[in-house]
N, C-alpha and C positions, 0 to 999 in steps of 0.2 A: 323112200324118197323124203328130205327134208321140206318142214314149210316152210316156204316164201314167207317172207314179211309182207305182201300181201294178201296171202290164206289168212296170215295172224291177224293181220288190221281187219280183216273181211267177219273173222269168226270166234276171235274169243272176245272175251266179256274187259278183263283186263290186262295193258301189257307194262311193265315193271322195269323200265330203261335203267340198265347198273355197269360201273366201271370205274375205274380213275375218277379222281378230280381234274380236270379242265381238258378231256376229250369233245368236249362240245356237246353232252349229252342232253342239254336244257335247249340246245336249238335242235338238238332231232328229234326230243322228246313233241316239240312243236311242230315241227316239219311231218313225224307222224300224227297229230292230229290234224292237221291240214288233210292228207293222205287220208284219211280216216272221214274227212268232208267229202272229199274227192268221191268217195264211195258210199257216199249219204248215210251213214253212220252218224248218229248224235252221241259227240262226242265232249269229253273233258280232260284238259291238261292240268294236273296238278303239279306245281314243281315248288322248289323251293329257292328264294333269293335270285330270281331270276335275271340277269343284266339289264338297264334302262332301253338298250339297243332291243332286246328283243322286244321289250314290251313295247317299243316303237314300231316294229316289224308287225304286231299285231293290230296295229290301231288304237292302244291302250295308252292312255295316260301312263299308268302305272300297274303293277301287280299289286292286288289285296286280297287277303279273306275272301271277299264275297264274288260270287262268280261271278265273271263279266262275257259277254255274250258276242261273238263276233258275226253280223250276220251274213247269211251269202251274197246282198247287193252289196257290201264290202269287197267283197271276194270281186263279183262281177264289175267294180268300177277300176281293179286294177287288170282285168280283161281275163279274170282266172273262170273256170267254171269249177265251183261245186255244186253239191246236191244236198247239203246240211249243214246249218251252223257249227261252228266251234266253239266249246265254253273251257274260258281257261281261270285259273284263281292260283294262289300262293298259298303257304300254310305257312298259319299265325299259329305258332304254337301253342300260347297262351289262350287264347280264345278256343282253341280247338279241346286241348284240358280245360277249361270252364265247362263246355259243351256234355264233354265224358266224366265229370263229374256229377253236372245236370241229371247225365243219364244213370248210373250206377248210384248215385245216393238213394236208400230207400224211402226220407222224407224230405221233406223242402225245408226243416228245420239243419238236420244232419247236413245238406246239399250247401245253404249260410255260413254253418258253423266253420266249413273246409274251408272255401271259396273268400271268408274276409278274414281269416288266421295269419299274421304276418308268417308263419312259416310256410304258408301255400304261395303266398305273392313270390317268394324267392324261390321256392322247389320247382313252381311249375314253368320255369322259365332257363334254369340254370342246373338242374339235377344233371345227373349224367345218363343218357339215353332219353331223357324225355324228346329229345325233337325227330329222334329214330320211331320211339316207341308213336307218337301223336301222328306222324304220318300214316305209318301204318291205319290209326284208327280212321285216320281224314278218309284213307281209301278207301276200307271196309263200310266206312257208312255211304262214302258217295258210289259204291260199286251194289251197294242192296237199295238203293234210293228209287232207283225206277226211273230218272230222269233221265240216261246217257243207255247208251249202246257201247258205250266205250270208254271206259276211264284209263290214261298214261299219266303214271307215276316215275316223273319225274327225282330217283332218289335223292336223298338231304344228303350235302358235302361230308363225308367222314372221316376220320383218320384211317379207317379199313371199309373197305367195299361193302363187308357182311354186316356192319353193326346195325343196319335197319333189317336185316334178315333177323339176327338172334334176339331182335329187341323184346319182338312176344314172349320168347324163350325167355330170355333174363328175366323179364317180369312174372313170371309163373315161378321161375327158383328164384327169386328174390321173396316176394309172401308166401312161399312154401317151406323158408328156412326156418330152423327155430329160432333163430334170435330174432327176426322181423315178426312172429309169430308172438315170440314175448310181449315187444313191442305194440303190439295189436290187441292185446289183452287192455281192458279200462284201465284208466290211469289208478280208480282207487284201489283195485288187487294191486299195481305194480306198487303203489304205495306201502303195502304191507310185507313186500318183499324184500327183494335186492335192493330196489329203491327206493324204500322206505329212509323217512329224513333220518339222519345220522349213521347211517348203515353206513358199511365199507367204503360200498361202490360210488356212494352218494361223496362222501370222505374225498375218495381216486379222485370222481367225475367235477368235483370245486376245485382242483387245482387246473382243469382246464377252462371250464368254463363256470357262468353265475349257478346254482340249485334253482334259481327262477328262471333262466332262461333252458335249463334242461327241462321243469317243467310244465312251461311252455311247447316244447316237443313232445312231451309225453300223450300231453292234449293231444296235443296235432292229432299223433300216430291214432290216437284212440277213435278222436271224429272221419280219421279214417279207414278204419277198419270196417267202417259202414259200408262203402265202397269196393271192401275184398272181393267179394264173389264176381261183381261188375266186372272188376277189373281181366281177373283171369276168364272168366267166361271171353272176354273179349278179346284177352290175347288169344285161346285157343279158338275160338272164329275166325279170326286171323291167318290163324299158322291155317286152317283149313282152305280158304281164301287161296294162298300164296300157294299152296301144294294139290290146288281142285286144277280140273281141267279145263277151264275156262281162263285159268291167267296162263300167260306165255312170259319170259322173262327174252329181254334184247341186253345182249352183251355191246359195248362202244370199248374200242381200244382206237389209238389212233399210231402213226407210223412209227413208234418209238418200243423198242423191249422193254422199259417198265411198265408202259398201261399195257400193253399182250402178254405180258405176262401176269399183272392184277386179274386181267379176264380173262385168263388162262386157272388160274388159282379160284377165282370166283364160280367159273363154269362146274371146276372141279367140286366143290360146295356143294353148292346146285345139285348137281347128281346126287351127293351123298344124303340131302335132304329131299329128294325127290319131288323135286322141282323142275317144273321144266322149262327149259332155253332153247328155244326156238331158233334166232337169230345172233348173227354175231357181225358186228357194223364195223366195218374199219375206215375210220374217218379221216378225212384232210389227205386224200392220198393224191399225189401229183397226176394231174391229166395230161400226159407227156408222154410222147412215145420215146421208147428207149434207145433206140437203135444211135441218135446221136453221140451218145456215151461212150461207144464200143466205137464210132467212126475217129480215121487216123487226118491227117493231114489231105486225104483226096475230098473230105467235107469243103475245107476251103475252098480248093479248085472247083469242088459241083457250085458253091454259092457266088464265086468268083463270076463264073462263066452266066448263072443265071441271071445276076446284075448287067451284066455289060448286056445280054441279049435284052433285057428290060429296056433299057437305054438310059441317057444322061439324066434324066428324070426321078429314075429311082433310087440315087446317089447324089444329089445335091445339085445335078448338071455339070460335074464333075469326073469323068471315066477314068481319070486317076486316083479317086477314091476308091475305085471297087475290089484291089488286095485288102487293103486295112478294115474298109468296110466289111468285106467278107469274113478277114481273120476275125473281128469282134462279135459279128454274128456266130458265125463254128464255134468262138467261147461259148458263149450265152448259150448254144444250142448244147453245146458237152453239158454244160453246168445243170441244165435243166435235165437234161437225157442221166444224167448222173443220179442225179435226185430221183426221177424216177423210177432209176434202176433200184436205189436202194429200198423205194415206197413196194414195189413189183414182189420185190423179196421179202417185205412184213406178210403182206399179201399170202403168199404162197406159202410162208409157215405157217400162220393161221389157216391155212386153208387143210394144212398139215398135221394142223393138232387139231380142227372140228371138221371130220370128212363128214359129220353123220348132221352139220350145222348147215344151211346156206350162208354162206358169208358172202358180204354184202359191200361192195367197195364204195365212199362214198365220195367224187373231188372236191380235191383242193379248191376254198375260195380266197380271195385277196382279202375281201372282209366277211363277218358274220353277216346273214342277210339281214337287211332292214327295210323291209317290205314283206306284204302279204304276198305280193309277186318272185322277191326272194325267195320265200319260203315255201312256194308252189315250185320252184324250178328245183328243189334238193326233193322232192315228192318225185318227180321222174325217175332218180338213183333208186330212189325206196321201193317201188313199185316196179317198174320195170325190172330190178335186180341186176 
């Protein structure tokens, strides 16, 4: 028997919301902390770039860095009950590398020398994988902090769903290769090397860039290598983190085959890295009964007949409106009953490829919620299932 995403919200430590870009995953990533108050769980939503709309729906000025606390007479003035705060915050990339630099440098000299290097100001903002790899760390520290019951990580926008999964990965075979390995060697050995002044490679490396401005990088690499061990240790904390039994992974696709099939593809991942996914959310899915869709021309005549018994009242006071009134009604009702039908049918394929998943239907709304009251009513989908 699959858990419920509310076993998961009730019992693991942290859950790992992943899918598409713009399935709505940063409002359910909140809608389950909400869910997660509900059930007096001290909880933290870390997301990233989150829309101003939501951060309005929280009470929040805005998303930062620093946790911000939403408390349960919040909750209680829009007539919601929970039983625990929500703490939500965004990841600053930047700050969040300052922090894991802090922490792996082994003096407060070496920790300087990184942190005001102009090739740190650009790396740690603009590298490739840093905002995959920094979340990760965000979680791993707020998930051993002792402060929450519950940290939802919200994943960072990618071009592929896994890149903050293999981000620990890459970073362990990135300082494991040898040529970053060279690199990490002091800059004075490399001097006497390959890139010793007038060498070859030195010769190659001037027709693309300054010999000063390479070594300038050489620095860098070298005040970072202080940091090696830090770094991998942490990534492999990590992968243990994401692969222990305490974190749950929530798959979001929404009515469309490309995102069910990204989390179709993602799930399958998962598996191979043995990870576990708990739940699989299928979002925005019409709340409409289908049967209009499949109804012929006797819809008219049922709505036809229903108006005139209504009386003049329900048609403008007009009972010669009630064919045209009717027929526009039987549209709007096909169209919707249509829509549904085809929402019914993501539904029942996901249901098709995770039998061993609960999936989780969640409805369609007109807009994103923008209230804590909003976001208490998509907590009923979540919970009740």
């Amino acid at each position: 028997m699959p858990l419920s995403l509310a076993q998961i919200i009730a019992e693991k430590r942290v859950i790992v919301v992943v899918g598409a870009g713009g399935v709505g995953k940063t409002t359910l990533s909140a809608a389950i902390g909400v869910a997660a108050a509900r059930l007096g769980r001290r909880t933290l939503v870390l997301t990233v770039d989150p829309a101003r709309r939501l951060a309005s729906a929280l009470g929040l000025e805005q998303f930062d860095e620093n946790v911000q606390r939403i408390p349960v007479a919040d909750f209680a003035a829009q007539h919601c009950v929970v039983s625990a705060p929500l703490d939500a915050a965004m990841l600053d990339v930047k700050r969040t590398f300052d922090r894991v630099v802090g922490r792996y440098a082994k003096t407060p000299e070496s920790r300087d020398a990184i942190l005001n290097h102009p090739f740190y100001r650009q790396a740690s903002t603009t590298l490739a994988g840093t905002q995959e790899y920094m979340a990760m760390e965000r979680l791993y520290e707020s998930a051993t902090s002792g402060q929450w019951d519950l940290i939802v990580l919200d994943t960072p926008p990618s071009a592929h769903a896994l890149d903050f999964l293999d981000a620990p990965d890459r970073l362990v075979g990135l300082f494991d290769s040898r040529a970053f390995q060279l690199l990490l060697k002091p800059t004075q050995k490399l001097r006497t090397g390959p890139f010793r002044a007038g060498s070859v490679v030195m010769r190659g490396l001037s027709r693309f860039t300054s010999v000063e401005m390479f070594s300038e990088l050489l620095q860098f690499f070298s005040h970072l290598s202080d940091t090696f061990e830090g770094f991998v240790e942490g990534a492999r904390r990590t992968q243990a983190l994401l692969r222990g039994p305490e974190t749950a992974f929530v798959l979001v696709s929404a009515c469309d085959a490309t995102s069910t099939e990204e989390a179709r593809y993602l799930r399958q991942e998962l598996q191979k890295q043995e990870m576990f996914a708990g739940t699989w959310i299928v979002n925005r899915v019409a709340p409409f009964p289908t049967a209009p869709a499949l109804a012929g021309p006797e819809l008219e005549t049922q709505l036809e007949a229903l108006l005139v018994a209504l009386g003049p009242e329900a048609i403008g006071g007009d009972e010669r409106q009630a064919p045209r009134t009717a027929k526009l009604l039987a549209e709007a009702a096909r169209r919707l009953g249509t829509l549904a039908l085809a929402d019914a049918r993501v539904v029942a394929t996901v249901h098709s490829l995770a039998r061993d998943l609960q999936v989780l239907p969640v409805p369609r709304a007109p807009d994103e919620p923008d209230s804590l009251a909003g976001l208490f009513r998509m907590t009923e989908a979540l919970l009740d299932g």
